[in-house]
N, CA, C and O atoms as a MOPAC input file, in Angstrom:
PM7 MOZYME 1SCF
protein

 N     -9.58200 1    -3.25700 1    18.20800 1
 C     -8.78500 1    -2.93100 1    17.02500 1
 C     -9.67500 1    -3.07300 1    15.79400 1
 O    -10.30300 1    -4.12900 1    15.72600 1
 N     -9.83200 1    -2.20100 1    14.82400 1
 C    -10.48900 1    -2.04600 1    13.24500 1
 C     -9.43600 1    -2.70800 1    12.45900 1
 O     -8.22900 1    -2.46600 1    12.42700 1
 N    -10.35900 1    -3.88600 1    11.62200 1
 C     -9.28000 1    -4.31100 1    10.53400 1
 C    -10.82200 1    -4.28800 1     8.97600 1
 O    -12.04400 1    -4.17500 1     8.88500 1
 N     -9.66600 1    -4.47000 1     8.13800 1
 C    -10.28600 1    -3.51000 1     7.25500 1
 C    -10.98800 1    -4.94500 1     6.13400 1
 O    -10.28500 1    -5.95300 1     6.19500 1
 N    -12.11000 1    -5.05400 1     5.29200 1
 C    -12.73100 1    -6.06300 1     4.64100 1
 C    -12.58700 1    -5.41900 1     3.23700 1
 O    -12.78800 1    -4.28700 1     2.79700 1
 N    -12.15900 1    -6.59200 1     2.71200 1
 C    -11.64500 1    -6.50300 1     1.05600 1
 C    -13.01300 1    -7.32300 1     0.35800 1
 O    -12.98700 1    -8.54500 1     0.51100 1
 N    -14.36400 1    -6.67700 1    -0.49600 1
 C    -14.66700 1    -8.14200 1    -0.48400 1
 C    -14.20600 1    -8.22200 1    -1.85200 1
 O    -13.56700 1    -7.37900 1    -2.48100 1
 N    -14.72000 1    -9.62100 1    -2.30700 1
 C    -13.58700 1   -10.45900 1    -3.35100 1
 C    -14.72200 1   -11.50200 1    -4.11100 1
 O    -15.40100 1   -12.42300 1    -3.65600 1
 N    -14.62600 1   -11.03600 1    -5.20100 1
 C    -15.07100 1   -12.01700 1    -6.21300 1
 C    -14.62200 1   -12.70500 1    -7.06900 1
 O    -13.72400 1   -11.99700 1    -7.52700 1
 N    -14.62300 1   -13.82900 1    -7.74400 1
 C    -13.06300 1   -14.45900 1    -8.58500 1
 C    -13.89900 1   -15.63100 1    -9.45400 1
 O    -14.82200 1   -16.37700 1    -9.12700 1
 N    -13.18100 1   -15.45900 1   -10.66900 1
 C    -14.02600 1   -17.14100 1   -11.31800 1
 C    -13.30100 1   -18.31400 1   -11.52300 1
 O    -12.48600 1   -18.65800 1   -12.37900 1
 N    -13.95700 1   -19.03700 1   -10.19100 1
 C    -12.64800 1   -20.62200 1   -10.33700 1
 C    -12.85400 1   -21.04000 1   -11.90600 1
 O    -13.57200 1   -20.77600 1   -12.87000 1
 N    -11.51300 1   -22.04800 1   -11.44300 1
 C    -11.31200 1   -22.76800 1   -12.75800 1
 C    -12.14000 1   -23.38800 1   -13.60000 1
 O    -12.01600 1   -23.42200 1   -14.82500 1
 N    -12.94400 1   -23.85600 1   -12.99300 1
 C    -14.18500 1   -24.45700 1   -13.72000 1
 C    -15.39200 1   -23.57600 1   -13.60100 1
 O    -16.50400 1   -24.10400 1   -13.61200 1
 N    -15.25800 1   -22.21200 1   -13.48300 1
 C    -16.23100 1   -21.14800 1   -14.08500 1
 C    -17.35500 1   -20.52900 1   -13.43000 1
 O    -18.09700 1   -19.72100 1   -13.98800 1
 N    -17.49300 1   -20.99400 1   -12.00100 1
 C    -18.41000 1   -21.02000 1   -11.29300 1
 C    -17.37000 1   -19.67000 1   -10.17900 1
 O    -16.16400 1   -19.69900 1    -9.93600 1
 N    -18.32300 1   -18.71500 1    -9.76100 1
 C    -18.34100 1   -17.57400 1    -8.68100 1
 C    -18.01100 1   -17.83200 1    -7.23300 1
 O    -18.77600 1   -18.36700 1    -6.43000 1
 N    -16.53500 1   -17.30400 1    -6.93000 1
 C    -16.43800 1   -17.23000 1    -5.35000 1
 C    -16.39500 1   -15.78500 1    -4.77700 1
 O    -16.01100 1   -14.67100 1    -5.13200 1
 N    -16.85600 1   -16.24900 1    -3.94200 1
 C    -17.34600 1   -14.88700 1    -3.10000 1
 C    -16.57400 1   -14.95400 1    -1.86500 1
 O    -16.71700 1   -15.95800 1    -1.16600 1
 N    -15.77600 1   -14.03200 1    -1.49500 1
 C    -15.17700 1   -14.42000 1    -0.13300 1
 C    -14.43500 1   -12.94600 1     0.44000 1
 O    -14.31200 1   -12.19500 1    -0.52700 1
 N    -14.02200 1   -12.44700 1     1.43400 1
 C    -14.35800 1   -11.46000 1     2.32100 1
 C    -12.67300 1   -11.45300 1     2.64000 1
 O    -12.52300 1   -12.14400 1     3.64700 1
 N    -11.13200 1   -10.85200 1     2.08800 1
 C    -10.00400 1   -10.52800 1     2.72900 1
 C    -10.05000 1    -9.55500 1     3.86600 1
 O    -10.37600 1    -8.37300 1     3.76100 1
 N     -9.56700 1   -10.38200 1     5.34200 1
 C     -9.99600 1    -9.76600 1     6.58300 1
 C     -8.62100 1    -9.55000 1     6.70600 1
 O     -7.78700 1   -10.45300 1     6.64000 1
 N     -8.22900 1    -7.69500 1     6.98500 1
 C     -6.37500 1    -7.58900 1     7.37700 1
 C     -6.46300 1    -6.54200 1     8.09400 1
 O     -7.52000 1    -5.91100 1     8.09000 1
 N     -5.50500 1    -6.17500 1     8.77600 1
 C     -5.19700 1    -5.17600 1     9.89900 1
 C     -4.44000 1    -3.72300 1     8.46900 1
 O     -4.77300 1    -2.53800 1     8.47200 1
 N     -3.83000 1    -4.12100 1     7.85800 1
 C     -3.79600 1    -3.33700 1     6.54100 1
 C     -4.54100 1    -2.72400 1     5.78500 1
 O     -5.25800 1    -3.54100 1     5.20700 1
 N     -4.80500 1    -1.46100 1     5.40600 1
 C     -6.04100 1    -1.15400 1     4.28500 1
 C     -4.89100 1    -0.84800 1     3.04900 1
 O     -4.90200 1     0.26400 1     2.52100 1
 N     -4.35800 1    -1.40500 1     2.81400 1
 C     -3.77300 1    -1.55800 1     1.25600 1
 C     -4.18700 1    -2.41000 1     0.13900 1
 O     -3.78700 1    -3.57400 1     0.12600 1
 N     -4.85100 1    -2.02500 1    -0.68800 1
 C     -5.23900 1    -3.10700 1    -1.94800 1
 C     -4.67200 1    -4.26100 1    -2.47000 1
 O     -5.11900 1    -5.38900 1    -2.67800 1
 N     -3.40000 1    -3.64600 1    -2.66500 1
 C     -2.27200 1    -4.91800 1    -3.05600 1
 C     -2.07000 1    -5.47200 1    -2.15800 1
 O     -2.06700 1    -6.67000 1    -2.43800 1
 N     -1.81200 1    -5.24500 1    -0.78100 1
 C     -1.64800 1    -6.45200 1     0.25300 1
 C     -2.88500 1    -7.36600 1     0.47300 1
 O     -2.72700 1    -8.52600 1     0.85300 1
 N     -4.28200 1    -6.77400 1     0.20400 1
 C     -5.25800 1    -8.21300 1     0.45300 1
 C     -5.41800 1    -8.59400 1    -0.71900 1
 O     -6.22000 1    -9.51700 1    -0.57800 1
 N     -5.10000 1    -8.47400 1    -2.27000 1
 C     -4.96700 1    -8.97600 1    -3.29600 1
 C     -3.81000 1   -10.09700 1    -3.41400 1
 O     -3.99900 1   -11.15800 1    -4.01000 1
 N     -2.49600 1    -9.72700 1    -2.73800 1
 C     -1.90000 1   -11.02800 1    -2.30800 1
 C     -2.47500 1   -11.99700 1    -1.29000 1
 O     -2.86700 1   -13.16000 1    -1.38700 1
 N     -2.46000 1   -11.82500 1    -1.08800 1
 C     -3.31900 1   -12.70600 1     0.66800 1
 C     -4.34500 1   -13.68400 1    -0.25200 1
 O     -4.56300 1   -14.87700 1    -0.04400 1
 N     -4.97400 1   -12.75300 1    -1.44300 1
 C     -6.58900 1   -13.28000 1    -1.62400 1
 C     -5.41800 1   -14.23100 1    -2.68400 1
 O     -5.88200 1   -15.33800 1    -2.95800 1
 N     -3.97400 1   -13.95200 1    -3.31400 1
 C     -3.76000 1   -15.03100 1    -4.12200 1
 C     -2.94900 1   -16.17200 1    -3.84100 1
 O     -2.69400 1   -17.10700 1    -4.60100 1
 N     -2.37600 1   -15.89900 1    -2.05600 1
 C     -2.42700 1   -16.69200 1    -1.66200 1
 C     -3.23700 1   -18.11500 1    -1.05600 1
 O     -2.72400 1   -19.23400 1    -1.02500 1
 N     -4.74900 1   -17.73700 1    -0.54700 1
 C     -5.51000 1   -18.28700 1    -0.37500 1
 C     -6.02200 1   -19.31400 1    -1.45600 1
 O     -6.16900 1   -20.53500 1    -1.49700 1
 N     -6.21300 1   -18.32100 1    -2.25600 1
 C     -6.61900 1   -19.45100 1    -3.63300 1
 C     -5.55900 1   -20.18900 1    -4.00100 1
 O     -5.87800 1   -21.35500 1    -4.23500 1
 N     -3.95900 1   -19.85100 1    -4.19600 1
 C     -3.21900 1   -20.94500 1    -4.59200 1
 C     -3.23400 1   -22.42800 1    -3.41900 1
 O     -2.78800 1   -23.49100 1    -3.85100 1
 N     -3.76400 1   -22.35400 1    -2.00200 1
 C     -4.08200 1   -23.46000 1    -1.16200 1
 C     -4.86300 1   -23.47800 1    -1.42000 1
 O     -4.84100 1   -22.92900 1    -0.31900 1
 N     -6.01300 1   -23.54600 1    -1.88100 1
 C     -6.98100 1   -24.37200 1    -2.16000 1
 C     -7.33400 1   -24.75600 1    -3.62800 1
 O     -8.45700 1   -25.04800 1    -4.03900 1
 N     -5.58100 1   -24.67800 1    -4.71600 1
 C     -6.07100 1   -25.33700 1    -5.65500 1
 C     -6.45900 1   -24.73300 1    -6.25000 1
 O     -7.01000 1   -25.37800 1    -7.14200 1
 N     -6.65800 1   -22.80900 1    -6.50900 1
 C     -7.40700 1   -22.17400 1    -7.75500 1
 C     -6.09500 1   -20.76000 1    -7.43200 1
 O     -6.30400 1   -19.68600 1    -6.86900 1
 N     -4.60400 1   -21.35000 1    -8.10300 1
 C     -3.57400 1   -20.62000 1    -8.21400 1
 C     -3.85600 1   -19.56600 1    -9.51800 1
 O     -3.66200 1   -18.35800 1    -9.37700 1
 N     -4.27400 1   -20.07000 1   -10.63800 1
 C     -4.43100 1   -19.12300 1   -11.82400 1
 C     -5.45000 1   -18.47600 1   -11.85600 1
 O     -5.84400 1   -18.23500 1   -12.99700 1
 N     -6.05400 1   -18.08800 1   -11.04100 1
 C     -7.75300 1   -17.33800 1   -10.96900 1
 C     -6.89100 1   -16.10300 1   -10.93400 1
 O     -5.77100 1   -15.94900 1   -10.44600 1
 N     -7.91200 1   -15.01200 1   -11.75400 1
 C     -7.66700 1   -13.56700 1   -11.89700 1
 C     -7.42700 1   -13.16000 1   -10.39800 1
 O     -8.25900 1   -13.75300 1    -9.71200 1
 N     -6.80700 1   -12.56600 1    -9.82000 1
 C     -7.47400 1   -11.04900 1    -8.85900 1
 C     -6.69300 1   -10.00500 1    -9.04800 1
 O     -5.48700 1    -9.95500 1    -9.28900 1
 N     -7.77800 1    -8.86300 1    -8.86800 1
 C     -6.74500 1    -7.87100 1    -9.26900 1
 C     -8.04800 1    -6.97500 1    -8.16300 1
 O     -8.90200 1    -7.50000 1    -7.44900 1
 N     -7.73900 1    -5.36400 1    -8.40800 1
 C     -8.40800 1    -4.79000 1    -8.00500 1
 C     -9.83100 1    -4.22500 1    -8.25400 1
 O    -10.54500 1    -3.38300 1    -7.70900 1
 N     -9.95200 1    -5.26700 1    -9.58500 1
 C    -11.33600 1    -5.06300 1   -10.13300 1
 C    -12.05700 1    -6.00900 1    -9.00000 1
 O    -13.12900 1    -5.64600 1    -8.51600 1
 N    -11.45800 1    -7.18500 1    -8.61300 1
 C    -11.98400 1    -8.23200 1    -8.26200 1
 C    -11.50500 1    -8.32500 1    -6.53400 1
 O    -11.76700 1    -9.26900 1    -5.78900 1
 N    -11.01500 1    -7.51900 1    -6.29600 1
 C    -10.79800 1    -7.17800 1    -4.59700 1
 C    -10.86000 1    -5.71400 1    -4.10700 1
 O    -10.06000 1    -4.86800 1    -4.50800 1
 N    -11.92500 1    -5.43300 1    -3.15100 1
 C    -12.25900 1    -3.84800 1    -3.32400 1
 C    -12.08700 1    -3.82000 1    -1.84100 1
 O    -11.82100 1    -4.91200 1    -1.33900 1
 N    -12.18400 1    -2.78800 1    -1.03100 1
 C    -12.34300 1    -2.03500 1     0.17900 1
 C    -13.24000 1    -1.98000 1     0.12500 1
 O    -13.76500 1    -1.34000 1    -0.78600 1
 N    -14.00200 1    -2.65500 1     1.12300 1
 C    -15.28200 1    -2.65600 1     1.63000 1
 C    -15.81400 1    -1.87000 1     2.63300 1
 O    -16.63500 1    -0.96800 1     2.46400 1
 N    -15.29500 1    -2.25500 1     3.76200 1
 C    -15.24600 1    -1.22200 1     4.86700 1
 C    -14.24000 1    -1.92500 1     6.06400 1
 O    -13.50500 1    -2.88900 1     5.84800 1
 N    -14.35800 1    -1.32300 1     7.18200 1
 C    -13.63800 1    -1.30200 1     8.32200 1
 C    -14.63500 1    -1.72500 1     9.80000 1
 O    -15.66700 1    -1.14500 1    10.13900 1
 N    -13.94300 1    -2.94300 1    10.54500 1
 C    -14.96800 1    -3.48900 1    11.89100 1
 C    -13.83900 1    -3.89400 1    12.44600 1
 O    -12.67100 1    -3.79800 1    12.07100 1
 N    -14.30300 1    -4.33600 1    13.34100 1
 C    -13.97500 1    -4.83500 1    14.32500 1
 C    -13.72800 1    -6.66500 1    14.21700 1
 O    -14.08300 1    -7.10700 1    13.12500 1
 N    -13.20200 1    -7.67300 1    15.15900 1
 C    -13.40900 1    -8.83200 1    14.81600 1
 C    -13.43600 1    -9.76900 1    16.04800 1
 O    -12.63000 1    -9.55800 1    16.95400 1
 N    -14.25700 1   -10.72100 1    16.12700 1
 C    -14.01600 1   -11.49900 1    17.04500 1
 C    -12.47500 1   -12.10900 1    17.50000 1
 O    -11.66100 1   -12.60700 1    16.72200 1
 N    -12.33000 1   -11.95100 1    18.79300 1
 C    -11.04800 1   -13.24400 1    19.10200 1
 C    -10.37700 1   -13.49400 1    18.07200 1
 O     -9.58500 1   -12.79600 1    17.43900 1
 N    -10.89000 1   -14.98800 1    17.87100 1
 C    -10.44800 1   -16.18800 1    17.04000 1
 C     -9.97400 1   -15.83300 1    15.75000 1
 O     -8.96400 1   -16.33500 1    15.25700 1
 N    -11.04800 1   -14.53600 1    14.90600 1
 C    -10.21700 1   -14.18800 1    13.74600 1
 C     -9.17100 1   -13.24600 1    14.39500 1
 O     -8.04400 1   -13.66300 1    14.12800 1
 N     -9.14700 1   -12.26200 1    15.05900 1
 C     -8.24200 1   -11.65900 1    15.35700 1
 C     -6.87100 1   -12.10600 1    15.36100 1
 O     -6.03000 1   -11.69700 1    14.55900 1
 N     -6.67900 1   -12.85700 1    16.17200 1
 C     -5.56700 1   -14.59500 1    16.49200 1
 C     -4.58400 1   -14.42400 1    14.97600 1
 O     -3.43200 1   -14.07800 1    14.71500 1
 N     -6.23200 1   -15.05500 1    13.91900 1
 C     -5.28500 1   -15.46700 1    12.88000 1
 C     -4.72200 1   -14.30300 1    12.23700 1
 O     -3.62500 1   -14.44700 1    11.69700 1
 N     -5.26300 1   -13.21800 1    12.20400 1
 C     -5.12600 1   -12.14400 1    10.99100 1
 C     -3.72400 1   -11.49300 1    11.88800 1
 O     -3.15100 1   -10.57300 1    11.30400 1
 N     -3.21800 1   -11.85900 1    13.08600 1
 C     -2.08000 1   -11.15500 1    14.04400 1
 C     -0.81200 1   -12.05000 1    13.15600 1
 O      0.31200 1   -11.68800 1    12.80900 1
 N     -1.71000 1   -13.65700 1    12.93100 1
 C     -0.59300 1   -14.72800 1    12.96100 1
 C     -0.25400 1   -14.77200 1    11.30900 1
 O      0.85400 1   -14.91700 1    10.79200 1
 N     -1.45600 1   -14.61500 1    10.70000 1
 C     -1.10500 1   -14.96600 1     8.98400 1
 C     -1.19900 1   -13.50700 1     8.13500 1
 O     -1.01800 1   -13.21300 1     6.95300 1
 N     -1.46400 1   -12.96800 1     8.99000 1
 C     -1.74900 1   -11.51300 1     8.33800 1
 C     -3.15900 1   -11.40900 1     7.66300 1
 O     -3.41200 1   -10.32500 1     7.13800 1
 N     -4.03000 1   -12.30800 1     7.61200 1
 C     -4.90000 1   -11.94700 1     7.13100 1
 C     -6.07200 1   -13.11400 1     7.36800 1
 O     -5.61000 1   -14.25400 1     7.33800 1
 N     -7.59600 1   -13.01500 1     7.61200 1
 C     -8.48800 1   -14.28100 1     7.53800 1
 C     -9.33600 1   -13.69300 1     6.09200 1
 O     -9.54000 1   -12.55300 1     5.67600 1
 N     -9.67900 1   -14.95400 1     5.61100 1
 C    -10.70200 1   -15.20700 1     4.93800 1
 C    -12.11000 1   -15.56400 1     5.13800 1
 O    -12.52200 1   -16.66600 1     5.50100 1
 N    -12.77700 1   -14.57200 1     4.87900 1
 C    -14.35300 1   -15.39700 1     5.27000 1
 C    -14.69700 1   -15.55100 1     4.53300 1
 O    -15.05400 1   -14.57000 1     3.88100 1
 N    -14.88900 1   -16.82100 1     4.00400 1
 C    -16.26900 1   -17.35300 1     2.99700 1
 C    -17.40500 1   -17.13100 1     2.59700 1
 O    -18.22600 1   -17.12500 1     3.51400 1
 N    -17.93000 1   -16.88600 1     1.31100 1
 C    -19.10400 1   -15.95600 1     1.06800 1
 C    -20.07100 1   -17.75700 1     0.82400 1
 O    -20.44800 1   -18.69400 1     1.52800 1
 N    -20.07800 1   -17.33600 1    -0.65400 1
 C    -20.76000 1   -18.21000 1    -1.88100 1
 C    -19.54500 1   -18.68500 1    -2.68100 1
 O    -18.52300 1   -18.20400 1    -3.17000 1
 N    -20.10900 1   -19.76500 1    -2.58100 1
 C    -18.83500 1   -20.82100 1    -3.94400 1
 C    -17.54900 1   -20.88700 1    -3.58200 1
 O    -16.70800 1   -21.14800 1    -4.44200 1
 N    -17.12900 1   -20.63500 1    -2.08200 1
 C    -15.72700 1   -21.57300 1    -1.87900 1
 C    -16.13300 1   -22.82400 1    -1.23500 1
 O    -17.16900 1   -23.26700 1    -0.74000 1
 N    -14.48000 1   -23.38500 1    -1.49600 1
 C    -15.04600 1   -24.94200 1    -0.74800 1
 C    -14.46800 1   -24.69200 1     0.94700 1
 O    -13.59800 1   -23.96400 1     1.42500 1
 N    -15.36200 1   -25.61800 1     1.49200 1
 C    -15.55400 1   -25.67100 1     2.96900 1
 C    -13.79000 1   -25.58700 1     3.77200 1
 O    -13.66700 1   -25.61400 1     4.99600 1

């Protein structure tokens, strides 16, 4: 199965660059722009911009298992670039 990569850039609260990768079975903008503002409101960076300047269509792959799993179960994985926390 092809699921589609949003990548995503955003400036946390304290000003510093995250880089991180919305993984969804969806190629709709606004659906991995929610996802991406869900993610950030769990980890604590709820008021960070995203919009579609800052979440693009990247392209389309394939995915191991394990993300597969989650993106069936949460609708979507996140992969971590630069500057999120662990």
């Amino acid at each position: 199965m092809d699921f589609h990569v949003f990548d995503t850039y955003v400036k946390a609260k304290d000003g510093h660059t995250m880089h991180f990768d919305v993984i969804t079975d969806k190629k709709e903008t606004e659906k991995a722009i929610s996802y991406a503002r869900e993610w950030l409101k769990n980890i604590g960076e709820e008021n960070v911009m995203v919009t579609a300047e800052e979440c693009k269509f990247c392209h389309t792959q394939s995915v191991p298992d394990d993300m597969e799993i989650e993106i069936m179960t949460n609708g979507y994985f996140i992969a971590k670039m630069e500057g999120c926390p662990e």
